[in-house]
Backbone as JSON Lines, residues from 0, in Angstrom:
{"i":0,"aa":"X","n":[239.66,64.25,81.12],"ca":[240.11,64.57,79.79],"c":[239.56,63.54,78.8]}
{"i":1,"aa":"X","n":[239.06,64.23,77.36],"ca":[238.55,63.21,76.46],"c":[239.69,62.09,75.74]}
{"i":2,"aa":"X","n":[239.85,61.24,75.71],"ca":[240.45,60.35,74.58],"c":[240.05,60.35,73.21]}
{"i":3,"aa":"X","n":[238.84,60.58,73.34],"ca":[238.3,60.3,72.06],"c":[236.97,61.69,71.7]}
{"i":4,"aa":"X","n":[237.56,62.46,70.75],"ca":[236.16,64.02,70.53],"c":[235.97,63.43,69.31]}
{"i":5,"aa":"X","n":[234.97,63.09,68.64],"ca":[234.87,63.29,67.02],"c":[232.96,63.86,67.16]}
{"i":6,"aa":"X","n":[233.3,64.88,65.44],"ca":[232.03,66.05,65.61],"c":[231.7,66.17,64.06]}
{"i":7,"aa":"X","n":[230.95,66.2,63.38],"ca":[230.25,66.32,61.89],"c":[229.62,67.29,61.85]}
{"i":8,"aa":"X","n":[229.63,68.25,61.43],"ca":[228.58,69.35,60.91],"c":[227.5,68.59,59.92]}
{"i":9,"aa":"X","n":[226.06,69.01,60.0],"ca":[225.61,68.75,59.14],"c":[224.37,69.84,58.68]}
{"i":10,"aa":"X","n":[224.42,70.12,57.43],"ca":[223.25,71.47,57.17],"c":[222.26,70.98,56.1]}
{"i":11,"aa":"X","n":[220.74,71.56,56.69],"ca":[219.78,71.25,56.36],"c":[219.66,72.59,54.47]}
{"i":12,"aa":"X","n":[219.19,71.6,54.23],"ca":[219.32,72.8,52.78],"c":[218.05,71.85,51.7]}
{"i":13,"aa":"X","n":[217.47,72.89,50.54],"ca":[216.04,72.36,50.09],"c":[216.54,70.55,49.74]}
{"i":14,"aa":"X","n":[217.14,70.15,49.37],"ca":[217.85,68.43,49.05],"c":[218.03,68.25,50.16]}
{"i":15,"aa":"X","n":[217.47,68.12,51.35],"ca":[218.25,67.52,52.06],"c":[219.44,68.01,53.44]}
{"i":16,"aa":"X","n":[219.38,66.63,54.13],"ca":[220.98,66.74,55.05],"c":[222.27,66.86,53.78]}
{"i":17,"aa":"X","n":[223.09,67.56,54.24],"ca":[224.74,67.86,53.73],"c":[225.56,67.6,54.7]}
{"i":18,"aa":"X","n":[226.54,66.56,54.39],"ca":[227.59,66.74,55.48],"c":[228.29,67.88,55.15]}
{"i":19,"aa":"X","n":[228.56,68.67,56.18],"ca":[229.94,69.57,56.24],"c":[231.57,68.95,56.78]}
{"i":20,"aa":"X","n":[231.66,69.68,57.53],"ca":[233.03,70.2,57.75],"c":[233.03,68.53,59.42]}
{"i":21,"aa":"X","n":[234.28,68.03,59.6],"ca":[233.82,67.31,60.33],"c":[235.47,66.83,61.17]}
{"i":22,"aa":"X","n":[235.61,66.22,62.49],"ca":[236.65,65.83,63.41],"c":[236.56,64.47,63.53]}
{"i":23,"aa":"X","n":[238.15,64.0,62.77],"ca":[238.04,62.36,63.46],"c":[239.27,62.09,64.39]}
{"i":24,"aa":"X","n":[238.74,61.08,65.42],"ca":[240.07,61.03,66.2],"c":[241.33,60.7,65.11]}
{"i":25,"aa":"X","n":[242.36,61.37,65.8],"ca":[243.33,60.79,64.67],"c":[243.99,61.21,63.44]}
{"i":26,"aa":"X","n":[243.22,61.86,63.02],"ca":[243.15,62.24,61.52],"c":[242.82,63.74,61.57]}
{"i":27,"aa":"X","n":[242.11,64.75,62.85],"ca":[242.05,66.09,62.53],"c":[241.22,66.43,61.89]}
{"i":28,"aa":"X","n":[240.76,67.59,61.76],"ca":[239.23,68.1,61.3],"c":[239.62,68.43,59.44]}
{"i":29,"aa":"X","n":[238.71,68.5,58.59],"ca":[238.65,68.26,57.93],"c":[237.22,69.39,57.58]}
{"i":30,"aa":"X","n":[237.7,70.58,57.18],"ca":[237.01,71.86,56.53],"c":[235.92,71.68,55.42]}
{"i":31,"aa":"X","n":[235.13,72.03,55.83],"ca":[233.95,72.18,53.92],"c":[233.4,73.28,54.2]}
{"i":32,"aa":"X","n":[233.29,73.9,53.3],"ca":[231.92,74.64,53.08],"c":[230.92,74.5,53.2]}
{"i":33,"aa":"X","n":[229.96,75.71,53.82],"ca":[228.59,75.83,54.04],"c":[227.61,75.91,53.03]}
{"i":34,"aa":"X","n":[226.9,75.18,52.73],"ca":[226.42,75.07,51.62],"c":[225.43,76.86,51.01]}
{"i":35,"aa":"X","n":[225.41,77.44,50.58],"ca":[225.13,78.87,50.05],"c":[223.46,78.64,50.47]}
{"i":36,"aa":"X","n":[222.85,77.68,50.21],"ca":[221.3,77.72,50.61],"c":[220.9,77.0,51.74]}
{"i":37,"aa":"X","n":[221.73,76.84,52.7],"ca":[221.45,76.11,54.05],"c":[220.22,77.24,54.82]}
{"i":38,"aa":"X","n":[219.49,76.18,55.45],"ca":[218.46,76.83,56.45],"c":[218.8,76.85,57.44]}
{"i":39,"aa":"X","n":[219.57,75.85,57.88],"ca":[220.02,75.39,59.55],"c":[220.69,74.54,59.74]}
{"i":40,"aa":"X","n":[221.58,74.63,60.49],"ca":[222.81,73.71,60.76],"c":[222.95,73.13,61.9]}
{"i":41,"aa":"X","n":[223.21,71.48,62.57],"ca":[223.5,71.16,63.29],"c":[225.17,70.7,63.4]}
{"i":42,"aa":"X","n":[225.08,70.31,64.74],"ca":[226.62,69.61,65.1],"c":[226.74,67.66,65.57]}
{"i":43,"aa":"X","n":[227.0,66.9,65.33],"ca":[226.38,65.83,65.95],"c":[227.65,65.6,66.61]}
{"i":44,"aa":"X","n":[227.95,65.1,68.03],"ca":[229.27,64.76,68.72],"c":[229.49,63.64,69.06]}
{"i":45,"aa":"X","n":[230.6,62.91,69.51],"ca":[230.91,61.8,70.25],"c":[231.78,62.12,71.09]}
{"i":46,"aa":"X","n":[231.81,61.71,72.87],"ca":[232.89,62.19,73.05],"c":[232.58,60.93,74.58]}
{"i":47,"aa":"X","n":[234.2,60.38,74.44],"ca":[234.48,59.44,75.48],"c":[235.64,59.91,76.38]}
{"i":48,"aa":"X","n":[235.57,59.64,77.35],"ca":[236.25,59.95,78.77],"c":[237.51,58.49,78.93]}
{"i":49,"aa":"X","n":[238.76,59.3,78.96],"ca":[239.45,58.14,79.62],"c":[239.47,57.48,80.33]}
{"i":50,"aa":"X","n":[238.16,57.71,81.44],"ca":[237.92,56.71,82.18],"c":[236.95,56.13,82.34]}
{"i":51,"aa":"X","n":[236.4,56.39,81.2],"ca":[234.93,55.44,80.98],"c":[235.06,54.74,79.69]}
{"i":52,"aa":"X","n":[234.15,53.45,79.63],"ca":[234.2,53.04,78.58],"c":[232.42,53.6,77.35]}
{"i":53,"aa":"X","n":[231.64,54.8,78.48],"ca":[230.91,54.94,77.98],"c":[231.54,56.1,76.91]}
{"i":54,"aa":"X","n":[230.71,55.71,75.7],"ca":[230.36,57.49,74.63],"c":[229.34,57.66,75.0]}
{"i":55,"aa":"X","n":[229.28,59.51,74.73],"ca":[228.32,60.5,74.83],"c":[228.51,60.81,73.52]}
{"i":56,"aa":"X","n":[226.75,60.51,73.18],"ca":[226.15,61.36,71.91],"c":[225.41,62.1,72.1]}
{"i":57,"aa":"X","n":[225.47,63.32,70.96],"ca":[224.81,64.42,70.73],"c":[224.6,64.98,69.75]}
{"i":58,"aa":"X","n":[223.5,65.97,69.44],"ca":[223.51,66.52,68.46],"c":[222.41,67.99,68.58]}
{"i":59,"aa":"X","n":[222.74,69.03,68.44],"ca":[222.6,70.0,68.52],"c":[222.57,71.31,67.55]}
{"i":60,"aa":"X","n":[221.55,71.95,67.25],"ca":[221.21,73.22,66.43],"c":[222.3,73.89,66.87]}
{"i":61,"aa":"X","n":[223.2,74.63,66.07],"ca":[224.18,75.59,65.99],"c":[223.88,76.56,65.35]}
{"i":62,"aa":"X","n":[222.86,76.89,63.9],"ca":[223.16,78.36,63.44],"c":[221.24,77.64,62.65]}
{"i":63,"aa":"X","n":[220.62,79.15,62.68],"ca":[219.38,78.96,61.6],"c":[219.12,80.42,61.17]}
{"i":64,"aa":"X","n":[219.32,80.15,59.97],"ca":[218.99,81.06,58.89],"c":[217.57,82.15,59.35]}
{"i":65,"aa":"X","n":[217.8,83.68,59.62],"ca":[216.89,84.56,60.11],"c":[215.42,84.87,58.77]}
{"i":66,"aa":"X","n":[216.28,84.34,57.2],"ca":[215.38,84.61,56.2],"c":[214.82,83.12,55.55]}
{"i":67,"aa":"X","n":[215.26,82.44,56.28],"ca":[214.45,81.2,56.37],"c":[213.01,81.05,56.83]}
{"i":68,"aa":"X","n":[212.38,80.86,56.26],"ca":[211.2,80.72,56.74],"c":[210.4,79.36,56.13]}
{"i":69,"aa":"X","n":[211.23,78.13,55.62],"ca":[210.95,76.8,55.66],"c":[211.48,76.48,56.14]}
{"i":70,"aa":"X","n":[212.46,76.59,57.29],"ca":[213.19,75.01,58.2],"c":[211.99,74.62,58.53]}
{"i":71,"aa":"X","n":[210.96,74.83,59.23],"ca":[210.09,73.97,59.91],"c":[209.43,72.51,58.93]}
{"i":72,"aa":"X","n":[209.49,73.39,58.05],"ca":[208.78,72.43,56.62],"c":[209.85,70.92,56.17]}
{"i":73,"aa":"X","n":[211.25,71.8,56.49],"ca":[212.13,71.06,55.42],"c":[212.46,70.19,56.88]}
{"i":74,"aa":"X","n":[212.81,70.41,58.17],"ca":[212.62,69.48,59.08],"c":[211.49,68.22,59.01]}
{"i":75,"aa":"X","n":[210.39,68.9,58.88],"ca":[209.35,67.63,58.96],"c":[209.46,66.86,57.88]}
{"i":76,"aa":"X","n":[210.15,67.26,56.36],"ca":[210.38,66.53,55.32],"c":[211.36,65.46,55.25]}
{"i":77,"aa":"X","n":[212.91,65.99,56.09],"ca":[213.47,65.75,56.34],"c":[214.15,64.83,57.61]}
{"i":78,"aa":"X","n":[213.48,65.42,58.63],"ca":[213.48,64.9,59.74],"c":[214.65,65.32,60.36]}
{"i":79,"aa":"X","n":[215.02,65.02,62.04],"ca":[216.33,66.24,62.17],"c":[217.58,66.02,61.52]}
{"i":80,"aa":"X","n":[218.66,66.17,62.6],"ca":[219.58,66.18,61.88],"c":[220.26,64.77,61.75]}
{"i":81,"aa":"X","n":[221.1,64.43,60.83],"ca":[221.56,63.04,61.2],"c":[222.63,63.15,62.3]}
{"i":82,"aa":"X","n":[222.44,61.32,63.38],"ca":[223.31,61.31,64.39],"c":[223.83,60.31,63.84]}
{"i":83,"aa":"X","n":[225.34,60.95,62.87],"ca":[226.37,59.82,62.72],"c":[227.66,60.8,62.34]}
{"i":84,"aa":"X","n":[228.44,60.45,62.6],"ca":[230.1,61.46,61.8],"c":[229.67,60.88,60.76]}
């Protein structure tokens, strides 16, 4: 079982990373909106085991826009997604 989940949405859009919607231990997730011109959205995670003192990070593509046809562009501008809550 985790002790510790915390997770950040973050969406790629023409400006840039956006934080979204995001989980802190403790405190409970915390809702935003998707930004109306997002191309693609990742998730970035942390998640520690009660019986380890290691964290697991991650970060992972969750949703990309079918009428997008610059993520590739706005990635290489951008670079991926950020790995931080």
């Amino acid at each position: 079982m985790a002790i510790r989940k915390e997770w950040t949405e973050w969406h790629l859009t023409p400006r840039g990373w956006e934080r979204g919607a995001s989980r802190v231990h403790g405190q409970g997730n915390t809702w935003v909106e998707e930004p109306t011109d997002r191309v693609l959205s990742a998730v970035y995670q942390e998640l520690q085991a009660d019986d380890s003192p290691e964290v697991k990070k991650w970060a992972e593509e969750t949703w990309r826009s079918k009428k997008a046809e610059n993520a590739e562009d706005l990635l290489k501008q951008y670079g991926p997604a950020p790995e931080k809550l």
